[in-house]
BAROVEX-472796 format. One record per atom (N, C-alpha, C): x, y, z. Coordinates in steps of 0.1 Angstrom, whole numbers, padded with zeros to 4 digits, always signed. Layout:
XYZ
...
This chain:
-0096-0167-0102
-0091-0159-0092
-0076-0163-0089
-0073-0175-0089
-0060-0181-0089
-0050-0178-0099
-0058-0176-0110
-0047-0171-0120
-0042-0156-0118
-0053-0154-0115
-0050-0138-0113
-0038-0133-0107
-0044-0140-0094
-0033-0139-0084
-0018-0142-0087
-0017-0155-0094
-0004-0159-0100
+0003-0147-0112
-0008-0145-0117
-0001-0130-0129
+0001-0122-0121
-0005-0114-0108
+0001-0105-0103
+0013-0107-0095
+0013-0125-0089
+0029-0124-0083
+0042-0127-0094
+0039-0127-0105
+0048-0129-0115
+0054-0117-0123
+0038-0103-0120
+0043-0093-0127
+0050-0087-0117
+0052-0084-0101
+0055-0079-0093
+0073-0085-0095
+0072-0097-0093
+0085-0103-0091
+0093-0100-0105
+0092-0094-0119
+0094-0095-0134
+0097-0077-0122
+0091-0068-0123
+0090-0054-0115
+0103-0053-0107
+0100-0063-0094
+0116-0058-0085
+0123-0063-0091
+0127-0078-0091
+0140-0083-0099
+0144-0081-0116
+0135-0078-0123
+0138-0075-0141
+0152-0062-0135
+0150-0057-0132
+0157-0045-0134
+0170-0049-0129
+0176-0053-0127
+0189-0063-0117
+0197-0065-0130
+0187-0074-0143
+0191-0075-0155
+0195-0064-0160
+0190-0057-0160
+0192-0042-0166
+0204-0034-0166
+0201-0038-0151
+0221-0031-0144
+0233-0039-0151
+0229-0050-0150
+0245-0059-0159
+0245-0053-0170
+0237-0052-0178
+0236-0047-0191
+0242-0032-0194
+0237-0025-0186
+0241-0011-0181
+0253-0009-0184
+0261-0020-0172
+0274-0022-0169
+0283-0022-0183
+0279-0030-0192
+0281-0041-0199
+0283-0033-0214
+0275-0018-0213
+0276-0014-0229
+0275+0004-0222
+0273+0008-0209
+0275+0022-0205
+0290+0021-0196
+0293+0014-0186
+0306+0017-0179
+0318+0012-0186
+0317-0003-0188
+0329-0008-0192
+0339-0001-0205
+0328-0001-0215
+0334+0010-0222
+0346+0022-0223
+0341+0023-0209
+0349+0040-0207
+0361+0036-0198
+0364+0027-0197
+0376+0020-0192
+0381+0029-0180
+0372+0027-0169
+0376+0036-0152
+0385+0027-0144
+0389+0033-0139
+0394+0032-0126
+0389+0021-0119
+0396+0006-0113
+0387-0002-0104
+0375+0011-0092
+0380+0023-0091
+0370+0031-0083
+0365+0033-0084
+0368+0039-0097
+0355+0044-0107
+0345+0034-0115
+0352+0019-0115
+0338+0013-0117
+0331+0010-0104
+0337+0010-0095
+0331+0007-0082
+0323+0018-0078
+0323+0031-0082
+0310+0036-0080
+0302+0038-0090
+0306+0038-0101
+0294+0035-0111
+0289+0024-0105
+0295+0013-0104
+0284+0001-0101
+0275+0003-0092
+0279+0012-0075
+0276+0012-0069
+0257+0019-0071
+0257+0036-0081
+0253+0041-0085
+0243+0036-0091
+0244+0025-0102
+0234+0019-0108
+0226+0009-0101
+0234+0003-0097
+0225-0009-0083
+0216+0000-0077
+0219+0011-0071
+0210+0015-0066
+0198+0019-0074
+0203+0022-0082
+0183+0030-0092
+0178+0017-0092
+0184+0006-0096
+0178-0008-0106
+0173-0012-0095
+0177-0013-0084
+0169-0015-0069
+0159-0008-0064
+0155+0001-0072
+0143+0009-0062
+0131+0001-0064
+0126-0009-0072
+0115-0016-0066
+0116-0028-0051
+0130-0028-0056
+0132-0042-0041
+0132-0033-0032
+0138-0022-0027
+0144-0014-0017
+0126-0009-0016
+0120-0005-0023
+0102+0001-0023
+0095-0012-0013
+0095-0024-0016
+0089-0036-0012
+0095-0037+0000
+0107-0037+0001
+0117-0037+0016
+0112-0026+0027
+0112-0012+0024
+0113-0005+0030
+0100+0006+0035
+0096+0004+0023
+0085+0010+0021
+0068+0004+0021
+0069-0012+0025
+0058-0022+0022
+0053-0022+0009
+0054-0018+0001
+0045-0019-0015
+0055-0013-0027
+0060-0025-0037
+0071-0023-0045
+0063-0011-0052
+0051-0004-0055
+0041+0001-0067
+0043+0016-0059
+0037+0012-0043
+0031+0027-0033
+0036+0024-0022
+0047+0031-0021
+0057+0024-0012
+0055+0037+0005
+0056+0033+0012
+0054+0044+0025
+0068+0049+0029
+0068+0059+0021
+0085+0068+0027
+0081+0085+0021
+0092+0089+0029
+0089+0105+0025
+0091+0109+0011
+0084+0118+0006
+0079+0121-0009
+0092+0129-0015
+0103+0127-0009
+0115+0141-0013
+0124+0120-0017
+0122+0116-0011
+0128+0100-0012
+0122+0094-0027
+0111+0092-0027
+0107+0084-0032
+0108+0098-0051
+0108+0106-0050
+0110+0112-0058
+0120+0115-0065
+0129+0115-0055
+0142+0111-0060
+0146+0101-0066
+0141+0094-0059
+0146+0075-0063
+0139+0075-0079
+0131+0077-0080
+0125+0078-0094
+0135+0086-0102
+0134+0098-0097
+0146+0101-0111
+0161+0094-0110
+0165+0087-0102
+0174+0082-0104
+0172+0067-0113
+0166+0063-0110
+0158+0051-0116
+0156+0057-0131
+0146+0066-0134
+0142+0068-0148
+0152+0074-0155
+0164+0080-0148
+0172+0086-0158
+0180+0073-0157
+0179+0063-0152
+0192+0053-0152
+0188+0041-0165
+0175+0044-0167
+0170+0035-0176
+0176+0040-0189
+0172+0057-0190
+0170+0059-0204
+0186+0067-0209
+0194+0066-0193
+0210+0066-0203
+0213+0049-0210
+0207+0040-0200
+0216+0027-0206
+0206+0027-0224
+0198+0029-0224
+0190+0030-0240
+0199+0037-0248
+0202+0051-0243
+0215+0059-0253
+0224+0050-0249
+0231+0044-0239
+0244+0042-0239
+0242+0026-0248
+0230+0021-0253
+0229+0011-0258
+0231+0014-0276
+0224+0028-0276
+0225+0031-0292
+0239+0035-0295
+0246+0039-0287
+0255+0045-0288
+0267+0030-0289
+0268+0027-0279
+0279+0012-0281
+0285+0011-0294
+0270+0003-0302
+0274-0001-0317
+0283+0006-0325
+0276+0022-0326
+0287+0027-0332
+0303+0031-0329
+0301+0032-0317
+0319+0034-0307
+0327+0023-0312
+0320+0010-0316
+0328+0000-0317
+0336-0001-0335
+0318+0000-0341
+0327+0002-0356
+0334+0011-0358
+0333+0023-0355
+0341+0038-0358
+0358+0037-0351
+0353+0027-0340
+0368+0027-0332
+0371+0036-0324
+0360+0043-0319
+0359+0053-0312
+0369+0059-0295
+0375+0068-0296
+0387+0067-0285
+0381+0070-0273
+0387+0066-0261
+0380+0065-0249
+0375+0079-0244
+0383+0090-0247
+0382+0104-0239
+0367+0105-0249
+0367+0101-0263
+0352+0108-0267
+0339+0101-0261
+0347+0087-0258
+0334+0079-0252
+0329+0082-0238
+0339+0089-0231
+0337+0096-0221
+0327+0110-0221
+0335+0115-0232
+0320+0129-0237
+0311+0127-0239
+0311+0116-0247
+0297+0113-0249
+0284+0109-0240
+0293+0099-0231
+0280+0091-0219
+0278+0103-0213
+0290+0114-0206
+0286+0128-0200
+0274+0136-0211
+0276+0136-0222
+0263+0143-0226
+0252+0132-0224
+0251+0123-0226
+0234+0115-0227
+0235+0115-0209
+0239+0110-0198
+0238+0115-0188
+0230+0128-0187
+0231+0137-0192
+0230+0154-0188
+0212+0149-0195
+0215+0145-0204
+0198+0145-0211
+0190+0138-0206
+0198+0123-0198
+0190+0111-0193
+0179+0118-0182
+0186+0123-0174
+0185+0130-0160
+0177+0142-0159
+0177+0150-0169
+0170+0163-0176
+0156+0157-0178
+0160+0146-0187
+0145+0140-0190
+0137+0132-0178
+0142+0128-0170
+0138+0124-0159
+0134+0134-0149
+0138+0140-0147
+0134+0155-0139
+0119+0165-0144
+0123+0162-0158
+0104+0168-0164
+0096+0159-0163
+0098+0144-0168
+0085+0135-0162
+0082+0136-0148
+0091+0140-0143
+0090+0136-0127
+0077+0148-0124
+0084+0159-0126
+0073+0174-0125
+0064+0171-0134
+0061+0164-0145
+0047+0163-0151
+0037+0150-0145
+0045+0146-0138
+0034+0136-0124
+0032+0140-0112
+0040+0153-0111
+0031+0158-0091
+0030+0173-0094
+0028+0176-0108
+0027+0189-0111
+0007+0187-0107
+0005+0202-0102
-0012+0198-0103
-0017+0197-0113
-0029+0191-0122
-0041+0193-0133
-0040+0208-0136
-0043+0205-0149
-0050+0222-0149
-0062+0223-0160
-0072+0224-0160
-0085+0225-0161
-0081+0228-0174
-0091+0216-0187
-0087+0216-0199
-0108+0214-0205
-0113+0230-0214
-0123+0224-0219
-0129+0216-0227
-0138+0209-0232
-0136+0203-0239
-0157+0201-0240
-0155+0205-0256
-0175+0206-0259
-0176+0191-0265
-0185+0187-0261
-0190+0173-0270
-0207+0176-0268
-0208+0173-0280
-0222+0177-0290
-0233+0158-0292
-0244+0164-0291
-0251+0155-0292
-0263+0158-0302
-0265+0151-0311
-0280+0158-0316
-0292+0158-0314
-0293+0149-0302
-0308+0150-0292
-0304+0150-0277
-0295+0160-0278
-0294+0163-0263
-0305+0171-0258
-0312+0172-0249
-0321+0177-0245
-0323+0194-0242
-0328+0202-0244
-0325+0215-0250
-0319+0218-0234
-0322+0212-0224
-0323+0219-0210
-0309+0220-0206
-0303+0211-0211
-0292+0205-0208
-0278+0211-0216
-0283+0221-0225
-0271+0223-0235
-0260+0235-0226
-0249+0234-0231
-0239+0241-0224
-0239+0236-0207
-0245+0224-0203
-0244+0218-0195
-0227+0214-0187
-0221+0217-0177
-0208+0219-0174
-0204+0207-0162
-0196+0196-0171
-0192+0182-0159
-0178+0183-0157
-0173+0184-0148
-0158+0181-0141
-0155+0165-0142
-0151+0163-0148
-0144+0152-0146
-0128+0148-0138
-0129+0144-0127
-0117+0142-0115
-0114+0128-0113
-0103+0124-0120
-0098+0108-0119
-0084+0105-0117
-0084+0092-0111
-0071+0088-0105
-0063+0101-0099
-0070+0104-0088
-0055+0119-0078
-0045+0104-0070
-0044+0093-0069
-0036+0085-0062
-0030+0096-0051
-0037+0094-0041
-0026+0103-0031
-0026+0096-0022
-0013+0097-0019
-0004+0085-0012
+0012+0097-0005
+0017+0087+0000
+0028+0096+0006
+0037+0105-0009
+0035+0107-0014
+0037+0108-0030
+0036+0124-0034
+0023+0121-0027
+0009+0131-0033
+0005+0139-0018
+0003+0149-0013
-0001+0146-0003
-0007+0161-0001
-0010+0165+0012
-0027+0177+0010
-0024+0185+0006
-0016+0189+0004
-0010+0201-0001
-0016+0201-0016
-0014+0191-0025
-0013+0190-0036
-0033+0186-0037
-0035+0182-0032
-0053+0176-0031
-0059+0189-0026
-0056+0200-0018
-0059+0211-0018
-0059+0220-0029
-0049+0220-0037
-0048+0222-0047
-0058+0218-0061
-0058+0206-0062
-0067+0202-0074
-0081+0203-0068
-0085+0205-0059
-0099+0209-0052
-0104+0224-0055
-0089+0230-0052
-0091+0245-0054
-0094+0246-0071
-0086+0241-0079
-0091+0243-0089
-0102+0238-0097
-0107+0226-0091
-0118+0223-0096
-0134+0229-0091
-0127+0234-0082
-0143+0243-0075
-0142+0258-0087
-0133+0262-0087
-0130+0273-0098
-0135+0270-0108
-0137+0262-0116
-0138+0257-0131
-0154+0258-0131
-0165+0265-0124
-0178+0268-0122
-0186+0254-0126
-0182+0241-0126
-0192+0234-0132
-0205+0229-0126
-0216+0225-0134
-0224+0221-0127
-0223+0212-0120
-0217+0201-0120
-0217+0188-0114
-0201+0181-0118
-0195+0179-0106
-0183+0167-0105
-0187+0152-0105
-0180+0149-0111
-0177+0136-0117
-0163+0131-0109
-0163+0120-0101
-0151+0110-0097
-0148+0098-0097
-0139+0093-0110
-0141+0079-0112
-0132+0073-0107
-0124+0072-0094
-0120+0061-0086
-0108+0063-0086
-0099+0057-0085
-0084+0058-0073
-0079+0069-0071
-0089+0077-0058
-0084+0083-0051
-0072+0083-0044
-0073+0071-0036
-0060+0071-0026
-0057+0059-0026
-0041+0063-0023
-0032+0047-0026
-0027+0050-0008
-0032+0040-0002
-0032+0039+0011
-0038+0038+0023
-0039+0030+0039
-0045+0031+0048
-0056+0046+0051
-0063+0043+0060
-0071+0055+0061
-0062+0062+0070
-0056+0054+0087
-0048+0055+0092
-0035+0066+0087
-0031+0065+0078
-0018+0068+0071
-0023+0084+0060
-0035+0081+0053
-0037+0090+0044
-0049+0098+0047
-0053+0097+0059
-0070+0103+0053
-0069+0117+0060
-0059+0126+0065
-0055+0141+0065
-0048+0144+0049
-0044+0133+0041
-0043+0143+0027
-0057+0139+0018
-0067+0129+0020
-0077+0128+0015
-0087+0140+0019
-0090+0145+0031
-0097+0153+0037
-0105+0165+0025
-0096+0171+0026
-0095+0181+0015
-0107+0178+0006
-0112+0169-0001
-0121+0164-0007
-0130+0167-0004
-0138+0166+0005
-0150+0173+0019
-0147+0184+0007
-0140+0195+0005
-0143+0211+0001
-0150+0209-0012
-0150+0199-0022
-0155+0199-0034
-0165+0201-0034
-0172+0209-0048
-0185+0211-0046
-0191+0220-0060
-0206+0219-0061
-0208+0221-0080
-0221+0220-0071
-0229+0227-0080
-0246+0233-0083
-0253+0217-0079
-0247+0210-0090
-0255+0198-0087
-0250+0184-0084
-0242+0187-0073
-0231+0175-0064
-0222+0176-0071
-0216+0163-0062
-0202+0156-0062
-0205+0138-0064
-0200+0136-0074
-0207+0120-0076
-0192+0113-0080
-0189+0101-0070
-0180+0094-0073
-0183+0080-0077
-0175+0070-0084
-0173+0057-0084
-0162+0054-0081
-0163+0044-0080
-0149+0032-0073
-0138+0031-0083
-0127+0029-0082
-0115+0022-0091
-0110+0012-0085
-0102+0008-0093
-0097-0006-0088
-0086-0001-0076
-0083+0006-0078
-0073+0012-0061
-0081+0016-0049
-0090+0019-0055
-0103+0017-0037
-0096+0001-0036
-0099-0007-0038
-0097-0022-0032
-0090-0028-0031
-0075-0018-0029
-0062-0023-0028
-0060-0022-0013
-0068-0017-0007
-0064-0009+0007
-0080-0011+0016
-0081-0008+0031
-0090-0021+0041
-0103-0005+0033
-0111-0012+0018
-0125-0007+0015
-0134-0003+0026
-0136-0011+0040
-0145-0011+0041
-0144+0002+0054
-0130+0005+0057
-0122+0014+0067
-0125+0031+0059
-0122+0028+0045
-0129+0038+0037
-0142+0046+0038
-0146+0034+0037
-0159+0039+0034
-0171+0044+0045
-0163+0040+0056
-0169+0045+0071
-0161+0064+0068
-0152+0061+0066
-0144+0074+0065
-0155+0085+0055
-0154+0077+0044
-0161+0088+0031
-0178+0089+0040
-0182+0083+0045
-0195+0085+0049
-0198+0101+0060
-0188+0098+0069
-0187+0104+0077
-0184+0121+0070
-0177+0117+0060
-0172+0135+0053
-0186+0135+0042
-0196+0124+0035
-0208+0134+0033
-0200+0128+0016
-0189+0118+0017
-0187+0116-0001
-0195+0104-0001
-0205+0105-0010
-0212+0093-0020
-0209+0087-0031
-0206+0073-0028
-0204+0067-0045
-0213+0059-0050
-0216+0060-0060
-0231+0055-0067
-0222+0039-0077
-0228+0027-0068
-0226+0018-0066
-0240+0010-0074
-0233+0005-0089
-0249+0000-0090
-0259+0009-0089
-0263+0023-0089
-0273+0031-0089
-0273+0042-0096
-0283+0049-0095
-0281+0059-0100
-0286+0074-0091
-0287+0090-0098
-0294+0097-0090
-0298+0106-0102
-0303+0114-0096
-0308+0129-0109
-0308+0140-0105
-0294+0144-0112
-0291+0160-0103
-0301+0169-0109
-0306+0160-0125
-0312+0174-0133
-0324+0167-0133
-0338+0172-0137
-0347+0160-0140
-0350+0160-0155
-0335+0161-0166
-0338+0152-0177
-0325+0142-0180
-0318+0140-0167
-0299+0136-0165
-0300+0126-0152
-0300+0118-0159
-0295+0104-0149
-0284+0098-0150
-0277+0102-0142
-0264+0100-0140
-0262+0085-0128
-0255+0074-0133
-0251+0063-0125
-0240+0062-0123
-0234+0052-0116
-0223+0045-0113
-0221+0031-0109
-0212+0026-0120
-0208+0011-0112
-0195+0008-0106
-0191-0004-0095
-0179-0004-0091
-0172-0013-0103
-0160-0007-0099
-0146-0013-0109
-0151-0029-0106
-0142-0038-0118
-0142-0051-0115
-0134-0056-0103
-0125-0049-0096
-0117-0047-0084
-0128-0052-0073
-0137-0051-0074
-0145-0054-0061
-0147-0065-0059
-0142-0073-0062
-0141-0088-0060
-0131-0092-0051
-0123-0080-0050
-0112-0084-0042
-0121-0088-0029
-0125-0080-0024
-0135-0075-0012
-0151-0081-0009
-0153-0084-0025
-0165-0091-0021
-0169-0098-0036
-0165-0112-0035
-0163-0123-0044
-0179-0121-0056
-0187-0121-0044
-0204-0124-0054
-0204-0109-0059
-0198-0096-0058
-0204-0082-0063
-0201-0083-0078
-0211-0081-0083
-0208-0081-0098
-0216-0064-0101
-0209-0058-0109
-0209-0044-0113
-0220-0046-0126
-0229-0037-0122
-0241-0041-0133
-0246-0030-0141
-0244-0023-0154
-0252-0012-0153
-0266-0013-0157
-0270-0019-0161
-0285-0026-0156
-0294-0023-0147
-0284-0024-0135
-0292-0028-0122
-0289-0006-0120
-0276-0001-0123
-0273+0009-0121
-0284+0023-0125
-0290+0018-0140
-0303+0026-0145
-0317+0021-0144
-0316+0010-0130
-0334+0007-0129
-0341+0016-0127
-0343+0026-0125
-0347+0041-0115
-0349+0050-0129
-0342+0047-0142
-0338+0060-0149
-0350+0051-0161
-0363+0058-0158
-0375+0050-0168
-0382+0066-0175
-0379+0075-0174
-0388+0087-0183
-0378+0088-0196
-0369+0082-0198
-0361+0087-0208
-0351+0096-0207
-0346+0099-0196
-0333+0109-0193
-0321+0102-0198
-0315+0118-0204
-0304+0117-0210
-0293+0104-0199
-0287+0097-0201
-0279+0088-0195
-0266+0090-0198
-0257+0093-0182
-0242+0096-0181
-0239+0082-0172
-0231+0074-0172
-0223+0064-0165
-0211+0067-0165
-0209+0064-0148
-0195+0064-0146
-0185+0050-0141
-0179+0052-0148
-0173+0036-0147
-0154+0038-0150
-0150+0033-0139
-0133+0035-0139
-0128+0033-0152
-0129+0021-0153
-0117+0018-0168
-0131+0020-0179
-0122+0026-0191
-0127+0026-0200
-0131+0013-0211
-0138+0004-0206
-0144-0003-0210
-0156-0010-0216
-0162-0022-0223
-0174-0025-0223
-0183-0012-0222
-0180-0001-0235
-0185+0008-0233
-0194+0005-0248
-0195-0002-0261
-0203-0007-0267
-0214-0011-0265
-0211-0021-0255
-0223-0033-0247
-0232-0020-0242
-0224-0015-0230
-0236-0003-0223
-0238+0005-0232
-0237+0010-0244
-0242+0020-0253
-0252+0013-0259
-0252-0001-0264
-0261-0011-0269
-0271-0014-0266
-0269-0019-0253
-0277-0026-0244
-0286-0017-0237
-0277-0005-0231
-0283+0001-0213
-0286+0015-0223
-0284+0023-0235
-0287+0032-0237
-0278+0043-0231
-0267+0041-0227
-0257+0047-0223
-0251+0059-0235
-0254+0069-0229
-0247+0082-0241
-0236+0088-0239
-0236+0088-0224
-0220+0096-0224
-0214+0086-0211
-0200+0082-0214
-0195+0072-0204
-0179+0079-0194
-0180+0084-0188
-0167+0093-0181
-0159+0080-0179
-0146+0082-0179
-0131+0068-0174
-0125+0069-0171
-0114+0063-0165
-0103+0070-0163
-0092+0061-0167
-0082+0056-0158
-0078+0046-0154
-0063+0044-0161
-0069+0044-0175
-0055+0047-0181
-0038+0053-0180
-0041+0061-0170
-0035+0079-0166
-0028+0082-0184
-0036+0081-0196
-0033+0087-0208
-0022+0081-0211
-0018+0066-0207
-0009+0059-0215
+0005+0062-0207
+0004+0070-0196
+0019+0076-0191
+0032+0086-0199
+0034+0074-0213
+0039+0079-0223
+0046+0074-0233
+0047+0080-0246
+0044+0068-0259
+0055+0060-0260
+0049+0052-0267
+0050+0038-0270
+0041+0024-0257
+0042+0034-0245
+0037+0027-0233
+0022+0028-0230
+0020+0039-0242
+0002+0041-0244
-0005+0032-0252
+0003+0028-0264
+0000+0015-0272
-0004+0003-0263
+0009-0004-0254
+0003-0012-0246
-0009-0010-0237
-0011+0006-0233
-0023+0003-0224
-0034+0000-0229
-0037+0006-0245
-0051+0007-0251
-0048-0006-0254
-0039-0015-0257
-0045-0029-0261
-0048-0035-0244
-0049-0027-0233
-0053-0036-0222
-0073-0030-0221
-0074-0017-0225
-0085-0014-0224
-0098-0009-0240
-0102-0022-0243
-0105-0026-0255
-0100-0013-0262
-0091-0009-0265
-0082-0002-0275
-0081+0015-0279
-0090+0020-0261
-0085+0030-0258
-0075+0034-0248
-0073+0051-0244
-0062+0052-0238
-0069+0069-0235
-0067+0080-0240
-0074+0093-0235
-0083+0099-0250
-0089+0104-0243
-0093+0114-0249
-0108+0111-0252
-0117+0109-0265
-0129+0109-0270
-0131+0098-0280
-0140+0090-0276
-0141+0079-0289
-0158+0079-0290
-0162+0077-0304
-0177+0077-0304
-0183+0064-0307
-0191+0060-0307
-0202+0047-0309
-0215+0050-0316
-0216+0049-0327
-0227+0059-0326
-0232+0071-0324
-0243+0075-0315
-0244+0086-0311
-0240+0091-0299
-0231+0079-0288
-0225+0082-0278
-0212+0080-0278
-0206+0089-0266
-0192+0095-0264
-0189+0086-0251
-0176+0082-0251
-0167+0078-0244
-0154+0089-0240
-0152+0097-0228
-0143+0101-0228
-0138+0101-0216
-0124+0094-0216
-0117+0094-0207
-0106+0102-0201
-0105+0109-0189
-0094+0115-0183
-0080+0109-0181
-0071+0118-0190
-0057+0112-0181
-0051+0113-0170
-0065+0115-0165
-0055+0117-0148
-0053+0129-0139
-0057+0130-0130
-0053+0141-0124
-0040+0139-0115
-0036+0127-0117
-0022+0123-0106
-0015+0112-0114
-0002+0107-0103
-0001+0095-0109
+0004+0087-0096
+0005+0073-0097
+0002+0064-0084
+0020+0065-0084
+0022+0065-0066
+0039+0070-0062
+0048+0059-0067
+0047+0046-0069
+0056+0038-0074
+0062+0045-0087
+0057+0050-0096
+0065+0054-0109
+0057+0069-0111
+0058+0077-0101
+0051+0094-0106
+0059+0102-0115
+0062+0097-0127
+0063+0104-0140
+0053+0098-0152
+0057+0110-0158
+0045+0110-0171
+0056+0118-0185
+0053+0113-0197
+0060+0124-0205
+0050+0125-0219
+0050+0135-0222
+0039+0143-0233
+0027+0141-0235
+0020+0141-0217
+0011+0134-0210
+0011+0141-0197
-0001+0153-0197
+0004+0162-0183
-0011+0155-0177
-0008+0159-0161
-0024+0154-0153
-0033+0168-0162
-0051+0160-0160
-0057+0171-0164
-0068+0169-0155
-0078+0182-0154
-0091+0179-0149
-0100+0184-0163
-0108+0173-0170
-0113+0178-0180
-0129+0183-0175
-0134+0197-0184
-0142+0201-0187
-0153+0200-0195
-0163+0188-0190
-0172+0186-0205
-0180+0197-0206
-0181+0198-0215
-0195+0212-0218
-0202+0203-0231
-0219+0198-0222
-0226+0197-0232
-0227+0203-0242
-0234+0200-0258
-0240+0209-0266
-0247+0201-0272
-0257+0204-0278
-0270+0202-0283
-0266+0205-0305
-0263+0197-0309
-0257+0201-0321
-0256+0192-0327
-0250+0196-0345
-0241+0184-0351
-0228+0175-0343
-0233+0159-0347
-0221+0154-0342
-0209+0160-0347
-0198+0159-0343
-0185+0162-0343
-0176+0143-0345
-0169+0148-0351
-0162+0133-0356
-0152+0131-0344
-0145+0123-0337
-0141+0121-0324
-0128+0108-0329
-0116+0108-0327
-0106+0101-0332
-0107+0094-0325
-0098+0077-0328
-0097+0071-0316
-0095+0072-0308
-0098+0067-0294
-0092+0073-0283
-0077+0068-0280
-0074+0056-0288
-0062+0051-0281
-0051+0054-0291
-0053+0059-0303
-0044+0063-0315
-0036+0075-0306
């Protein structure tokens, strides 16, 4: 637990201050170059300090360098200023080398940062809209060859990570509600980080949730962002609106479909001895029903395919790698997936990228939110790629 804690005050502090480095650097191969004006470096400088500061200034101002509490026209901004500030100093980094050999004259080096500018900022403005853009309901059949006849063309919503936080807010959870009641399925599925925030602070844009609703429930599990924020403040909350999360248990919306849930490994924050078991999750599930678990991160999905008889495993957690090259790193954090379908045998693992993204960094690039639509079938297996490739 001690280490833990130590990696996370190492990655936070590497988060606000790394980027400080960044700016010198910035300085160093995007302004100097273009030989301004002491004014004109003086507001470039000024300019870039500020983006490379939005985690300090988040931590400062906002109490949480990640989910910071300020209005969503701020914090969205600050992001694109931030993300386009990153990915001009990358061009003005590719770019340097050659200005130098070619001998390149100042007026072109000037055109030039003005074009990668125009693109840095462009590109930053579409990730920005592909992270508080809403889901939009994506189908998706996965075949089994002893799926139970009853069960075929069987219809699951899968709803993961909405992070709504000052970021995200009812408007937008109204929204992905609206669309997921549309998508006619029989049963929703919610695998955890709902809300990045106090109940005090967030639970008029959580509300909205109360409206969800499918033939054969609404069935949630925990994420590790339930237990960032007072769980237990929550969970008086979710009771009172009638939301259930299946903790260690199971239920049977169908009677040949036993569907469980365990909590994220996060629950330790909150309660040291809880250990997540799916074991203990399918004691109840003894006639041989088809078995769905839901479980945040896509993990240890072998062991429970092995061990627990686990056939289909819903995840989330990932939010689909954000965007490449940064999807690589995630699947080596989640035994070596990231979105989409991975098979074991004769069971499916499929993970959502997300129906949101948490407000410290809400962009995404060639990586939109989704709400996926499983549709049983009763069939030949179907070959299923890595998930994290």
């Amino acid at each position: 637990m001690t280490g833990l804690l130590f990696g996370a005050i190492q990655l936070r502090t590497l988060f606000e201050y790394g980027p400080l480095a960044v700016f010198l650097f910035a300085m160093l191969v995007g302004i100097v170059p273009l030989r301004l004006s002491i004014r004109g470096q003086a507001l470039a400088a000024i300019v870039l300090l500020l983006a490379f500061s939005k985690f300090i200034c988040y931590a400062s101002f906002g109490g949480n360098a990640f989910i910071p509490v300020l209005p969503a026209m701020l914090i969205w901004g600050w992001n694109v200023l931030y993300s386009g500030a990153v990915i001009l100093t990358l061009l003005a980094a590719a770019w340097f080398p050659i200005a130098l050999v070619l001998r390149v004259g100042v007026r072109a080096r000037r055109v030039a940062f003005c074009v990668c500018a125009v693109l840095a900022f462009s590109l930053a403005l579409r990730g920005l809209w592909n992270g508080i853009k809403p889901p939009v309901v994506r189908e998706v059949e996965v075949a089994f060859d002893d799926l139970p006849a009853e069960l075929d063309g069987y219809r699951i919503l899968h709803l993961s990570d909405l992070h709504i936080s000052s970021a995200a807010l009812r408007d937008r959870t109204e929204e992905v509600v609206r669309r997921a009641n549309a998508a006619g399925a029989d049963l929703i599925a919610v695998t955890g980080d709902i809300v990045d925030g106090n109940p005090k602070d967030r639970a008029r844009d959580v509300e909205p949730l109360r409206k969800l609703s499918a033939r054969d429930g609404v069935w949630y599990s925990t994420g590790n962002h339930e237990f960032y924020f007072p769980w237990r403040d929550w969970c008086q909350l979710y009771a009172r609106w009638g939301i259930r999360f299946l903790r260690n248990e199971c239920v049977f919306p169908h009677p040949r479909l036993a569907l469980a849930g365990v909590d994220d490994e996060g629950v330790y924050r909150v309660t040291p001895r809880a250990h997540p078991s799916v074991q203990k999750a399918f004691a109840a599930a003894t006639h041989g029903e088809f078995r769905i678990l839901l479980r945040h991160r896509p993990t240890r999905f072998e062991e429970s395919v092995r061990i627990y008889g686990v056939r289909l495993q819903l995840s989330g957690h990932t939010h689909g790698g954000v965007m490449p090259l940064m999807d690589w790193l995630v699947a080596r954090k989640n035994d070596g997936h990231c979105r989409g379908l991975a098979r074991v045998a004769d069971s499916v693992l499929a993970i959502s990228p997300g129906a949101g993204q948490w407000g410290g960094f809400p962009l995404r690039f060639f990586n939109d939110p989704e709400l996926p639509l499983y549709v049983l079938r009763k069939g030949a297996v179907g070959g299923c790629a890595p998930s994290g490739k």
